[in-house]
C-alpha positions as CSV (number, residue, x, y, z in Angstrom):
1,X,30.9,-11.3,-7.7
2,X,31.5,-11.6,-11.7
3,X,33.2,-9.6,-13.4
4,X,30.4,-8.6,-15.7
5,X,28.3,-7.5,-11.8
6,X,31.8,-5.2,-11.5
7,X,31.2,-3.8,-14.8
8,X,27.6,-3.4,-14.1
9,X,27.6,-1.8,-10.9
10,X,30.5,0.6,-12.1
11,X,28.2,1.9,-14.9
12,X,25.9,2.9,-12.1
13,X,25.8,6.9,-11.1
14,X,24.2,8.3,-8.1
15,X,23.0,11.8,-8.8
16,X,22.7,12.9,-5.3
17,X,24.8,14.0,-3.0
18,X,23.5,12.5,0.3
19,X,24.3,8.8,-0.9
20,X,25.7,6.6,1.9
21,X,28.1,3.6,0.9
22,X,25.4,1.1,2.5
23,X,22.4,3.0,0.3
24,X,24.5,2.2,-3.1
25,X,25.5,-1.3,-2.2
26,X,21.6,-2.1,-1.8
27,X,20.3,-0.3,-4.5
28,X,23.6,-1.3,-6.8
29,X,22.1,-5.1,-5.4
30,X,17.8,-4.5,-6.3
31,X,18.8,-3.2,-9.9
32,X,21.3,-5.5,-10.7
33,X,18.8,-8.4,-9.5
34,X,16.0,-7.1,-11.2
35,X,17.8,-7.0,-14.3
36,X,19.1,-10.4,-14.0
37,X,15.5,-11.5,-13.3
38,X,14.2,-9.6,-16.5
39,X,17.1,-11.1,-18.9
40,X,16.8,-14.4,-17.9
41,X,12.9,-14.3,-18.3
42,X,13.6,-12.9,-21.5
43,X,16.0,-15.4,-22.6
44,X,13.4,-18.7,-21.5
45,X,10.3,-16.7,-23.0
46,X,9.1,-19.4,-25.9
47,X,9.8,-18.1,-29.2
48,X,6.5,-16.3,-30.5
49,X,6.9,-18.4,-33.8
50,X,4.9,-16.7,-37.2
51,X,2.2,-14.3,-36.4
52,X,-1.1,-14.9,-37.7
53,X,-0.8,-12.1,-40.2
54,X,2.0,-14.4,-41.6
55,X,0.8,-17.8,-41.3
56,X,-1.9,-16.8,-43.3
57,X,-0.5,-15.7,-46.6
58,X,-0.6,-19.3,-47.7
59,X,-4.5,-18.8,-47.6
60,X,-4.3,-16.1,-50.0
61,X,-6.7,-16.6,-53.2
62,X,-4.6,-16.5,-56.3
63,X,-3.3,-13.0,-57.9
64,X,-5.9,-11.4,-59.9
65,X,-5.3,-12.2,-63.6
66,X,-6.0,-8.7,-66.3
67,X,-6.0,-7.9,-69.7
68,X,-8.7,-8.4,-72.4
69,X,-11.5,-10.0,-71.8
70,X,-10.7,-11.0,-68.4
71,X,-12.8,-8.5,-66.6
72,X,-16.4,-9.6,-68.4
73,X,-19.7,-8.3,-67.0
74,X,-21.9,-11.8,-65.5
75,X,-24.8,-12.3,-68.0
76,X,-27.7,-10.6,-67.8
């Protein structure tokens, strides 16, 4: 066991009173497991690059130019 599992398990409270040593030890062992499981699919998850929101600011029509004579009624 790492050093880091110590530290780990340590941090680990049981609230109860009716806790047997063998009752810890496994649920110490499912949380610590699950844990490892979640950080390590965490850390190979592909990055999520730009979101679409962000890619697409490069579309974005040119700023709206005002001032005098700039906002002219079509002909009619």
């Amino acid at each position: 066991m790492s050093d880091d599992t110590d530290d780990r398990a340590a941090a680990l409270r049981f609230e109860t009173r009716l806790v047997t040593p063998d009752d810890a030890a496994a649920v110490t062992a499912v949380l610590l497991g699950a844990l490892d499981e979640e950080s390590s699919a965490a850390a190979s998850a592909p990055d999520p690059g730009r979101s679409a929101w962000v890619r697409g600011d490069g579309a974005m029509r040119q700023p709206l130019v005002v001032g005098p004579g700039r906002w002219v009624r079509g002909g009619r």
